[in-house]
N, C-alpha and C positions, 0 to 999 in steps of 0.2 A: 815284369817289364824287361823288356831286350834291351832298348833305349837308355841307354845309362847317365844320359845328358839331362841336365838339369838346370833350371833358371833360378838363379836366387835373390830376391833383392829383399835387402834387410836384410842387417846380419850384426842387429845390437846383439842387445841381452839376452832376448829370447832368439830370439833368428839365427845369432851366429851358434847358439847351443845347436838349435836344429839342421842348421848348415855345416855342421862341424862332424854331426853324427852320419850324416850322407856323406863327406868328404872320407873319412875313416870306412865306411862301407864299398866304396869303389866308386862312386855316383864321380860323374865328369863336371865340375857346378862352373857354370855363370854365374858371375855376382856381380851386383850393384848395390849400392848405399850413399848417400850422401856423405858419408864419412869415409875418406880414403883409405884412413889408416887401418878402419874396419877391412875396409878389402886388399889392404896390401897383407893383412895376416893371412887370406885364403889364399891370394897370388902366391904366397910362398910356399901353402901344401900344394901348389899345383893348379887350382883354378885358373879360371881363365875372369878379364878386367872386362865390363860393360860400363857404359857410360851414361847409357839410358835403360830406362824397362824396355824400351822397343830393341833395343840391341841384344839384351840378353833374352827376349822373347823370339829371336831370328837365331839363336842359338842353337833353340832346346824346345821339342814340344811340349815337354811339362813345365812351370813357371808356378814357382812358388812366392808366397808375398808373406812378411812378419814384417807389419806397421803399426804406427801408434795408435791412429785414428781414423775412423770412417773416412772422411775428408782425403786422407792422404791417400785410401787404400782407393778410391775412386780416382782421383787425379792420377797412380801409377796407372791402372787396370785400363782409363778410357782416355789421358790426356793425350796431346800433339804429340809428346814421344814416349806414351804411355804402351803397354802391353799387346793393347789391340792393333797396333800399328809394326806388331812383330811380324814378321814372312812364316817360322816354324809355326810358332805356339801352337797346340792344340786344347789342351788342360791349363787350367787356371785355378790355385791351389791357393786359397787364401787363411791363413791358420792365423789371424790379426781378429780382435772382436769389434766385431762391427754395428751388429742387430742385424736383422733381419730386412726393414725395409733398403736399407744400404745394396744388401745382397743382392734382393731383388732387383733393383735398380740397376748393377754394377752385368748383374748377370744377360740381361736383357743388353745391353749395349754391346756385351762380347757376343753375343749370341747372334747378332748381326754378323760379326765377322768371323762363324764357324770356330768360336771356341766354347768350349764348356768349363764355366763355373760352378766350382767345387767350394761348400763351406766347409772348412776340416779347422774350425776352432780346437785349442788346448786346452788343457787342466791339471794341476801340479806345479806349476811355479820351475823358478831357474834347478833347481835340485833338481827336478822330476825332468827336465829338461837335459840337463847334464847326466841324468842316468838311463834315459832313454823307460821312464816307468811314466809317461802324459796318460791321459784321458784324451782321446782323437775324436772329436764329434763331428762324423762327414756326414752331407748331405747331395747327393748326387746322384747319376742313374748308377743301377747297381754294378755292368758291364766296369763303367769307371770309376768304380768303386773295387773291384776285383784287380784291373790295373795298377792302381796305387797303393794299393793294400800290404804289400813287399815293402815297399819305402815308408810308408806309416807305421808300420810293425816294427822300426828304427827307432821312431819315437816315445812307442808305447804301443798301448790297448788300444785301435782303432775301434770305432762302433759305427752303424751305418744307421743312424738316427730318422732318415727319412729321403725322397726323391725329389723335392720342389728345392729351390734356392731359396737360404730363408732358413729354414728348419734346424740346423746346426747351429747358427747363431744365436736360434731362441733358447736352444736347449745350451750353448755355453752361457748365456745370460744367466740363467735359474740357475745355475749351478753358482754361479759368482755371485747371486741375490744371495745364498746360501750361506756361502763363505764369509761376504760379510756381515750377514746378521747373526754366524754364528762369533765371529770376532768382537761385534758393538756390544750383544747382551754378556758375552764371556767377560769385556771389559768391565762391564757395569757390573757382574757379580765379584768378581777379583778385587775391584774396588772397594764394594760393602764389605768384604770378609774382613782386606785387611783394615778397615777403620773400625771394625769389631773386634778384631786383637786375634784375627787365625792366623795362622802361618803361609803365606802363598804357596810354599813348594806343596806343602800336605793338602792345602785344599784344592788343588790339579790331583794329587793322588787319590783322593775320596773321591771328586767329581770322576776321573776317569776311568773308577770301580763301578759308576752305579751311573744312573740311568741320563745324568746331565754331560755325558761324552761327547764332545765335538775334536772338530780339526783345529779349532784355537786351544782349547784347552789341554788338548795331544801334543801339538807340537806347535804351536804360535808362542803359546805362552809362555809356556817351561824355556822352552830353547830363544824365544827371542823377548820376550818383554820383561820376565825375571830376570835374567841376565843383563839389561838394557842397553842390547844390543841394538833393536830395532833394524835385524837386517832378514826379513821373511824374502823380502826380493820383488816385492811387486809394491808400486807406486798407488798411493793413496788418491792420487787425482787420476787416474787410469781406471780404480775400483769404482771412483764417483761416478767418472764416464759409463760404466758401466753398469752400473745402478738405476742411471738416469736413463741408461737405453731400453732394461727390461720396466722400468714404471712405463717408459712410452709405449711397449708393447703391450702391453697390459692394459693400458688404458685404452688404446685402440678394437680390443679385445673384448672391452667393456668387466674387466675384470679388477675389482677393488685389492688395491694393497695397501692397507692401511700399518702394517708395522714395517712394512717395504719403505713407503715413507719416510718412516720416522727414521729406518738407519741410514735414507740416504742425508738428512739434514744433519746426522751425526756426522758423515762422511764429508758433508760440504764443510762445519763446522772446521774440523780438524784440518781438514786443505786447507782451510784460511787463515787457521792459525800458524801449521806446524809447515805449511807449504806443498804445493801440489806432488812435487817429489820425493817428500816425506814418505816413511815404508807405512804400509798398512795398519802395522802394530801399532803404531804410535795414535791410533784411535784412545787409548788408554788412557792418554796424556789429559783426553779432553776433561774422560771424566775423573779424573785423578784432581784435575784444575778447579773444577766443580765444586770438587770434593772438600779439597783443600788439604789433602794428603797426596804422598810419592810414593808409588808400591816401593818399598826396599825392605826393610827390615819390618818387623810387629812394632 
């Protein structure tokens, strides 16, 4: 890209990681956020303050979005001072998980007004974000795809997952159905072990020798639920959200998920206990409660 100008809105947890990694690259960013104080940190490396999406999409032909919720990321993209109502924009870059039918939706209404949406969901969490080591799931034509590929290569391994709008969102779903059924049944066996008298730390190191190796049991567990810390970085009612996007997909698809299911009830469960904002980890808790035991000690 020549164009060094950049549209940012969002710039939490995830967004400001990703907006932080463009600013330290040379990128020129617009930003906007409902949080001031979020965008008086960029103002000070130099950004520049937008007030609306549609202002900082008059900015910059690229316009990136890092939101919480479909909902939200629709109201930026098409509302009265939403994105579509920017004079630059061309690219519409949304790395927020939304599903698929969202996308579609969202993209169809910019498409009216000659912009192209891009699904470029992430994978790796605030670490992976901060190190610039994500998972980039674009879906768009490939031309814009080649375009953004210098700036995605900031955040990580881009992959160009497919050309419909839609297509990224489905494949960041499945990878986060993944994540958390590898966390709910990793819970539920960490459970069993330690009310059988194993040791937690050694049974993460057996399991991570042989053939029961996940991403909770690598690094969920050891580093945040032994420790109980319960600080992985990603929000338990944001996993549910997301859970409950790929069962809609799926279902639409005419495709049975029956142990999909069951971890999204696990996942409801725990939101309602431990609270939407509660970390991911603390799934544990449910069935440790269950159980009638606290992982700590044999």
């Amino acid at each position: 890209m020549t164009d060094r100008s950049v549209g940012f809105i969002g710039v939490g947890r995830m967004g400001g990681r990703l907006a932080r990694r463009l600013v330290d690259a040379g990128y020129e960013l617009t930003v906007c956020d409902t949080s001031r104080e979020a965008v008086d940190k960029f103002v000070a490396l130099g950004a520049r303050r937008a007030d609306t999406a549609a202002e900082a999409a008059s900015a910059a032909e690229v316009v990136m979005v890092s939101l919480p919720t479909p909902g939200i990321v629709e109201r930026v993209a098409l509302g009265p001072d939403g994105i579509s109502n920017g004079s630059r924009v061309k690219v519409f870059v949304d790395t927020s998980t939304t599903g698929s039918e969202y996308a579609r939706r969202i993209a169809a209404g910019l498409a009216a007004h000659d912009i192209t949406s891009v699904d470029a969901p992430v994978s790796g969490g605030l670490p992976g974000a901060e190190a610039g080591t994500l998972a980039v799931m674009l879906s768009c034509p490939e031309p814009v795809f080649e375009r953004l590929k210098p700036m995605m290569e900031l955040f990580g391994t881009p992959f160009l997952v497919g050309t419909e709008p839609g297509q990224g969102q489905t494949m960041k779903l499945l990878n986060n159905l993944l994540s958390a059924t590898a966390m709910a049944i990793s819970s539920e066996a960490l459970v069993v072990g330690v009310k059988a008298g194993l040791d937690p730390v050694q049974m993460m190191e057996v399991i991570n020798a042989g053939t029961g190796r996940n991403s909770a049991t690598v690094v969920k567990i050891p580093k945040h639920v032994i420790p109980r810390t319960f600080d992985a970085g990603f929000a338990i009612g944001l996993l549910n959200k997301d859970v409950r996007l790929c069962l809609a997909e799926a279902d639409a698809l005419g495709v049975p998920m029956v142990v999909g299911t069951a971890v999204r009830q696990l996942l409801a469960i725990t939101a309602a206990s431990e609270g939407g904002d509660a970390d991911m980890t603390e799934i544990v808790k449910t069935v440790e409660r269950w159980a009638g035991i606290e992982r700590g000690s044999r």
